[in-house]
C-alpha distance (Angstrom), angle and dihedral (degrees) to the residues before:
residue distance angle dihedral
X1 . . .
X2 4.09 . .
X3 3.63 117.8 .
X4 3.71 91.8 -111.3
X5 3.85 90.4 56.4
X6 3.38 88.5 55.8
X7 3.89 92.4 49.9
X8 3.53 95.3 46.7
X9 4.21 91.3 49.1
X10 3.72 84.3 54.5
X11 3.47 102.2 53.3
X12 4.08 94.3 43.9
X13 3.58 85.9 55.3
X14 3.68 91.4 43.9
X15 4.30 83.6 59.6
X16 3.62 99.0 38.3
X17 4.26 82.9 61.9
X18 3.30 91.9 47.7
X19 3.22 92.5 56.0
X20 3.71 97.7 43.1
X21 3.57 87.1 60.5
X22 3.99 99.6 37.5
X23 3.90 83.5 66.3
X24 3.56 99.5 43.3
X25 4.40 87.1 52.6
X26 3.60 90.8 43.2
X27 3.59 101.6 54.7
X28 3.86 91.9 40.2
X29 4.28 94.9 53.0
X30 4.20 82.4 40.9
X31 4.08 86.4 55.0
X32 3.37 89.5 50.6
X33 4.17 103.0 50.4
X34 3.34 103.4 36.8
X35 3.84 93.0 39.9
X36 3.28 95.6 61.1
X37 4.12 89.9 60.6
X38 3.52 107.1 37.6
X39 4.36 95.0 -162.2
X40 3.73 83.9 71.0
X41 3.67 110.2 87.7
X42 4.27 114.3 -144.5
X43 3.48 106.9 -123.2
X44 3.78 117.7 -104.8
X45 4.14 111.8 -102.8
X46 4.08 108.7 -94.7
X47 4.51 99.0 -117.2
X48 3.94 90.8 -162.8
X49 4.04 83.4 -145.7
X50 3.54 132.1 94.9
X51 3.38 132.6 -119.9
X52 3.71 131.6 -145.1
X53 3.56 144.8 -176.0
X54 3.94 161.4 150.1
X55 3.42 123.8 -146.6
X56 3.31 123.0 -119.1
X57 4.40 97.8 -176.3
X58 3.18 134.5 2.6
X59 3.86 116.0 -71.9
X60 3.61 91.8 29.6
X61 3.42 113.1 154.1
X62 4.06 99.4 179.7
X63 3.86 98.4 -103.2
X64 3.93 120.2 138.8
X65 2.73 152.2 -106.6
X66 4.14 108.2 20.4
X67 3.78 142.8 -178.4
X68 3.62 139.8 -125.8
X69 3.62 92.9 -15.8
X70 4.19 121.0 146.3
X71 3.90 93.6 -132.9
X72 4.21 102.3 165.2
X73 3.44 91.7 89.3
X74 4.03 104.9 60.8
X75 4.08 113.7 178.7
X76 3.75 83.4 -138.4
X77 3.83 103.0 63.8
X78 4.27 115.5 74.7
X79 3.60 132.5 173.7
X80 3.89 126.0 -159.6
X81 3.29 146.0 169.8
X82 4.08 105.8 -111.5
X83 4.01 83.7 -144.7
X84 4.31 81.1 61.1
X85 3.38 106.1 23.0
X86 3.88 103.1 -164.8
X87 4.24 94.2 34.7
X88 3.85 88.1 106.5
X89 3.08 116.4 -163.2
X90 4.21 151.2 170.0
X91 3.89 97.3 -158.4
X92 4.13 108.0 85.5
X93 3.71 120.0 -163.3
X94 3.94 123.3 -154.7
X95 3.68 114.6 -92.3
X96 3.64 94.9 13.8
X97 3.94 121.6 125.0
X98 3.80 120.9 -135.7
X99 3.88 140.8 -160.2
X100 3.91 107.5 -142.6
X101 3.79 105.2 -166.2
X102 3.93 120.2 -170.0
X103 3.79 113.6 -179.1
X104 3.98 114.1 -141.2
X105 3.59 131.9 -146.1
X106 4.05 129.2 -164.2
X107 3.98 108.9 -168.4
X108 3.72 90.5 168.5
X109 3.74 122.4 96.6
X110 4.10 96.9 -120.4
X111 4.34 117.5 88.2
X112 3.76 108.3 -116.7
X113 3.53 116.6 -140.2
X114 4.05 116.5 -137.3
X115 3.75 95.4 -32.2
X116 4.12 109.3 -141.3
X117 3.78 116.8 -127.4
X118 3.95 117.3 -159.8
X119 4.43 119.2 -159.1
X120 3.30 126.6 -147.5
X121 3.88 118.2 -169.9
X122 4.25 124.5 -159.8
X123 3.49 138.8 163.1
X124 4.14 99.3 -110.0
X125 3.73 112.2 -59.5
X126 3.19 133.8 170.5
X127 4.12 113.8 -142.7
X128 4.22 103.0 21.4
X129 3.64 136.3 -141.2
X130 3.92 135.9 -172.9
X131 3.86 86.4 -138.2
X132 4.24 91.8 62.1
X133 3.89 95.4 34.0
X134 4.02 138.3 89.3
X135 3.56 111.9 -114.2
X136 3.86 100.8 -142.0
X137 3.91 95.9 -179.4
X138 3.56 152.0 -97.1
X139 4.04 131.2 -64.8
X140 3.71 141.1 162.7
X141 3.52 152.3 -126.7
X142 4.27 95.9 -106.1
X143 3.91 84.0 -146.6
X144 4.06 145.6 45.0
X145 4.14 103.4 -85.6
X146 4.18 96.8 -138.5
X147 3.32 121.8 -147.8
X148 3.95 117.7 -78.5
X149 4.35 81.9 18.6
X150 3.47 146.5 105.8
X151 3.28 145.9 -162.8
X152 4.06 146.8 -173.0
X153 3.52 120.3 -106.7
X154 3.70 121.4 -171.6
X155 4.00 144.7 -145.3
X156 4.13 127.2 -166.5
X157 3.42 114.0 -147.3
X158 3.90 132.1 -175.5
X159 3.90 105.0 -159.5
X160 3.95 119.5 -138.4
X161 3.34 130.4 -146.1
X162 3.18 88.7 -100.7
X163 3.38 101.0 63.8
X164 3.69 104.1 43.1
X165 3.57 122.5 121.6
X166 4.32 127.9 59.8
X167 3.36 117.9 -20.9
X168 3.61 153.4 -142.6
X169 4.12 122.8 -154.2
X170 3.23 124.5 -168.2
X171 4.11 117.8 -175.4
X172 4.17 120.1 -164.4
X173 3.84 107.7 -168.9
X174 4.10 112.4 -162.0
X175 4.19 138.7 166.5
X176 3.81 128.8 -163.2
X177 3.51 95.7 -165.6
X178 2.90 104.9 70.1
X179 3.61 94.3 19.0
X180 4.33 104.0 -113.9
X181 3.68 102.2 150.9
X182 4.28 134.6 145.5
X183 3.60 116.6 -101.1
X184 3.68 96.3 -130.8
X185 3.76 129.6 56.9
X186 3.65 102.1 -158.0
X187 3.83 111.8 22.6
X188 3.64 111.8 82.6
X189 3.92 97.7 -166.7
X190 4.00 112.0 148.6
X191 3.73 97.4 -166.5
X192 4.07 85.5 69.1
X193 3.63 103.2 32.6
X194 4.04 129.1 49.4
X195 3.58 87.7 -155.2
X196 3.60 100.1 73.7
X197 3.52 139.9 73.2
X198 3.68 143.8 168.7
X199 3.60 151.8 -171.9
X200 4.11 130.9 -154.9
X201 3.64 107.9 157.3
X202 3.58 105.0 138.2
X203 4.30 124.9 -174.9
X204 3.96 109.3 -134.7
X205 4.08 131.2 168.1
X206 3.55 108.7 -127.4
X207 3.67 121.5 -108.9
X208 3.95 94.9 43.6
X209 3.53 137.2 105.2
X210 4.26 120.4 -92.4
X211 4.09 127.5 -173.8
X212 3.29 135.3 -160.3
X213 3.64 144.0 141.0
X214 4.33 144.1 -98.5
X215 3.80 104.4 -141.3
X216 3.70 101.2 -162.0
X217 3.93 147.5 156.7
X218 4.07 116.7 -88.8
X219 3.45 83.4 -103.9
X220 3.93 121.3 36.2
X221 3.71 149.1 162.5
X222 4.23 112.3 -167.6
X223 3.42 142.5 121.3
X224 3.91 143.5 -118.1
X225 4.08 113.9 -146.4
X226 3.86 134.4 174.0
X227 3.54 109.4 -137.2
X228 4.17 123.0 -175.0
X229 4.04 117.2 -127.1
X230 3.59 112.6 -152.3
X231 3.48 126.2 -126.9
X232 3.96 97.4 -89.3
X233 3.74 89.8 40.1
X234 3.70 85.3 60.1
X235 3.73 89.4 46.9
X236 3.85 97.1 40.0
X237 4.56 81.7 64.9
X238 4.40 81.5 74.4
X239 3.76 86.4 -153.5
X240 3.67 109.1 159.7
X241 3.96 93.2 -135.4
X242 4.38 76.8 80.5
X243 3.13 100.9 77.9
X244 3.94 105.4 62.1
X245 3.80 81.0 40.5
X246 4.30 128.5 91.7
X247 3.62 92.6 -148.0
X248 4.09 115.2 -170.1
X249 3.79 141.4 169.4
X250 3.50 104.1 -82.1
X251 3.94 105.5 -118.3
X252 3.62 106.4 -155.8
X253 3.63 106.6 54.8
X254 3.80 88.4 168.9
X255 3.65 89.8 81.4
X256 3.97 97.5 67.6
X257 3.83 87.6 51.7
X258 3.69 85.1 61.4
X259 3.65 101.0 53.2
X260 3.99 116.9 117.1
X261 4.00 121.9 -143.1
X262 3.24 105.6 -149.7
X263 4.29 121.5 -162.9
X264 3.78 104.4 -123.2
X265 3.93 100.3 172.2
X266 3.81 135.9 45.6
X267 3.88 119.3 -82.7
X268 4.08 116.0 -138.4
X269 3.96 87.0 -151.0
X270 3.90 135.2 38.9
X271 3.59 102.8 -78.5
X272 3.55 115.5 -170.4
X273 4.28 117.5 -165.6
X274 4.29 122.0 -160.9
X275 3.76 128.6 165.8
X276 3.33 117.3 -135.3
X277 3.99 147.2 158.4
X278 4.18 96.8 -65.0
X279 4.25 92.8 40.1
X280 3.25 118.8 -86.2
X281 3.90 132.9 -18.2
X282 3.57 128.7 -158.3
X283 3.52 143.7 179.9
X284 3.56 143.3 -158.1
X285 3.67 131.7 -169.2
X286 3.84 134.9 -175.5
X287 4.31 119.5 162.6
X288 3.83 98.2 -144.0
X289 3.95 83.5 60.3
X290 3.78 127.0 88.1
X291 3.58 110.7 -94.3
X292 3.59 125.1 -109.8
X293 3.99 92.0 -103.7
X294 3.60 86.2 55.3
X295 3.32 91.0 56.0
X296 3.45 95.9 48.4
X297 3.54 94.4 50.8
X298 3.83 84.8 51.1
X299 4.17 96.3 59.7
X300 3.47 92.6 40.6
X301 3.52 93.1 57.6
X302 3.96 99.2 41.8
X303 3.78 94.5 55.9
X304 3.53 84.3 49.9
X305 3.90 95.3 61.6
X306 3.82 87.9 40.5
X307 4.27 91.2 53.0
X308 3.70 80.6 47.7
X309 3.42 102.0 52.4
X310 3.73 96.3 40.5
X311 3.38 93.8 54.1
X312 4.20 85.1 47.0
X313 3.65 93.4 -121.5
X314 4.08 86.0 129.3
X315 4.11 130.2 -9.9
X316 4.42 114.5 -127.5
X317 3.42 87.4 -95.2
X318 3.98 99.3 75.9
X319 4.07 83.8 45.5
X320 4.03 88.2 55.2
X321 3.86 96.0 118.1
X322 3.91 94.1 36.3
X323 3.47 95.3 59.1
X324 3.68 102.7 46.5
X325 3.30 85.8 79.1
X326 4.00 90.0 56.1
X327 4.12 84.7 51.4
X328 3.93 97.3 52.0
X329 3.57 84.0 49.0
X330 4.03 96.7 61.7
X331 3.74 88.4 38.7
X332 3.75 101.9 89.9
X333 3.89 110.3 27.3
X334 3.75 127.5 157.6
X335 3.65 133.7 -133.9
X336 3.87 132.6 -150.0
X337 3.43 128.0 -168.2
X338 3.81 132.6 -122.1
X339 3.63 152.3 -160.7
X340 3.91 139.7 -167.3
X341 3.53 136.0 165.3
X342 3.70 113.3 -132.3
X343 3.97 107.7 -131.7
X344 3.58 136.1 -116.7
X345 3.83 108.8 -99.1
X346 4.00 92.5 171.3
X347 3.78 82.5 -116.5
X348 3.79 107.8 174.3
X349 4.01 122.8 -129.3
X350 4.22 103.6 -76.2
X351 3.73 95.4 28.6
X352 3.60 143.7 93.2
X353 3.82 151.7 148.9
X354 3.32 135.9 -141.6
X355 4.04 141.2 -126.7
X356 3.73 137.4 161.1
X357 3.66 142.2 -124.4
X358 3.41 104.9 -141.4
X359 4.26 127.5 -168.9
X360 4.04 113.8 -157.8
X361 4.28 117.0 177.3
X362 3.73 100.4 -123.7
X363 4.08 73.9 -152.7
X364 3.54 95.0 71.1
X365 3.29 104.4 -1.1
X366 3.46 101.1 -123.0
X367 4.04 134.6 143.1
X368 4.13 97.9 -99.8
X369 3.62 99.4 177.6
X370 3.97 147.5 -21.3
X371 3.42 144.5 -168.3
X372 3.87 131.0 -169.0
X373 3.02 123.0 -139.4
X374 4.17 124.6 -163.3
X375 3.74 108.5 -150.9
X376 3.97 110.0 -148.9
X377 3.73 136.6 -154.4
């Protein structure tokens, strides 16, 4: 090592003690004047980090991990047509154009300059990859996101035949300066990372047919349940679709527990289907996969690091070599395709009710993915 490397190793150590003992001072001679009056509030300690998110419900306030939360709907995610800007939206049509709007927050005490915003586009799934999505593109915030801010960035998209039908959009916010990135490149999971947000509300008429797909691990244990949204859970979504709508309570939940999933694609793996008390349970298996302990072990251990590092015990750096693991894991994931048939609910013309389709990991037994689904008349 060169002399000047030396010299220069010195003197950044000689500033990180200084700082190490700047904030130690500081927060003892703040203790003492405003403790002393207790109407003066102590100024919060300056984090020189930013810190940003999407929210996936309302209330959200970007930390992570969390539990048992419906998060595929995210207030901060809209669709509409740019010929009716404020029609949102989640069904595309060919040859249309469409504003995607994703709303921003920074809750960290550094500006963020033009934040980037990356879309991802699916036919509905529930669990989501990178590797078995549409990448639409990139956009940005056209503005610096302040601290304890936020802002709308926005994406113009012309939809090809391809892609027309119901939708699923998936929105991964990011900065390099300062560095505010997710911690995985391919799993797009919003109950671990801030970063990440989606939305899979899709508008059906009741007594037709609806597909969508199981994104899953080579080998798998989960579930696939119907569960009925009451009237002010319907209401609580604040799509705009509501208001020429009559929503109710739907009266005969009897009729989601008799809905049939059909498989509609090929499966790379032995996958294995049953009915049972909670919906339906199924099960895929493959022996050059990691196991389902492994797997276990895995999650466990990942919202570990992120309770750590939220409560800033550690940052994802330290956990580099840990979590590699976690990332070769959501490399290589498999997806099957499914059909239902939405039932008749004897809905009248102008009215509806709602229910959801909702994924849990038997491994950890954790929500994995939703979609609701607004039954017409």
């Amino acid at each position: 090592m060169s002399k000047h490397i030396q010299k220069l190793n010195k003197f950044l150590n000689e500033l990180k003690g200084q700082e190490a003992k700047y904030t130690v001072d500081v927060a003892e001679k703040l203790t003492k004047i405003y403790g002393a009056d207790r109407r003066k509030r102590r100024p919060d300690t300056f984090k020189d980090s930013s810190f940003l998110y999407i929210r996936s419900y309302d209330g959200d306030n970007g930390t992570r991990p969390f539990s048992n939360i419906p998060f595929w709907n995210s207030p901060d995610i809209a669709i509409s047509p740019v010929s009716q800007l404020g029609d949102f939206t989640t069904t595309l049509e060919a040859g249309k154009s469409y504003d995607i709007s994703t709303r921003l927050h920074n809750r960290g005490d550094l500006i963020v300059p033009y934040p980037k915003v990356e879309f991802f586009l699916t036919d509905p799934t529930l669990g989501f990859n990178t590797t078995v999505a549409k990448f639409l593109g990139v956009s940005q915030l056209p503005s610096l996101l302040l601290p304890a801010n936020n802002g709308e960035a926005h994406f113009l998209y012309n939809v090809p035949a391809t892609e027309a039908g119901h939708k699923c959009l998936f929105a991964r916010t990011f900065s390099f300066s300062p560095l505010d990135k997710p911690f995985d490149l391919h799993a797009l999971d919003p109950r671990l990372d801030r970063h990440i947000a989606q939305k899979n509300l899709n508008f059906v008429a009741q007594n037709t047919a609806y597909a969508f797909n199981l994104i899953h691990q080579p080998n798998a244990n989960e579930t696939i349940a119907f569960m009925p949204l009451t009237r002010d859970q319907v209401y609580a979504i604040q799509h705009p679709n509501m208001r020429s709508l009559k929503i109710g309570n739907m009266r005969n939940t009897e009729l989601l527990r008799s809905i049939k999933i059909e498989l509609t694609g090929k499966t790379k793996g032995k996958l294995t289907q049953q009915r049972d008390k909670a919906g339906w349970s199924f099960k895929s298996a493959n022996e050059r996969s990691l196991s389902l302990d492994r797997q276990s072990s895995l999650l466990k251990q990942t919202e570990a690091i992120i309770q750590n590092v939220y409560s800033g015990k550690s940052n994802f750096a330290d956990h580099k070599k840990d979590l590699q693991a976690f990332r070769d894991m959501n490399k290589s994931v498999e997806k099957t395709t499914m059909q239902i048939t939405i039932p008749d609910f004897g809905l009248s013309k102008g009215t509806a009710v709602g229910f959801d389709i909702v994924n849990i990991n038997l491994i950890n037994g954790q929500l994995k993915g939703g979609i609701t689904i607004i039954a017409m008349g």
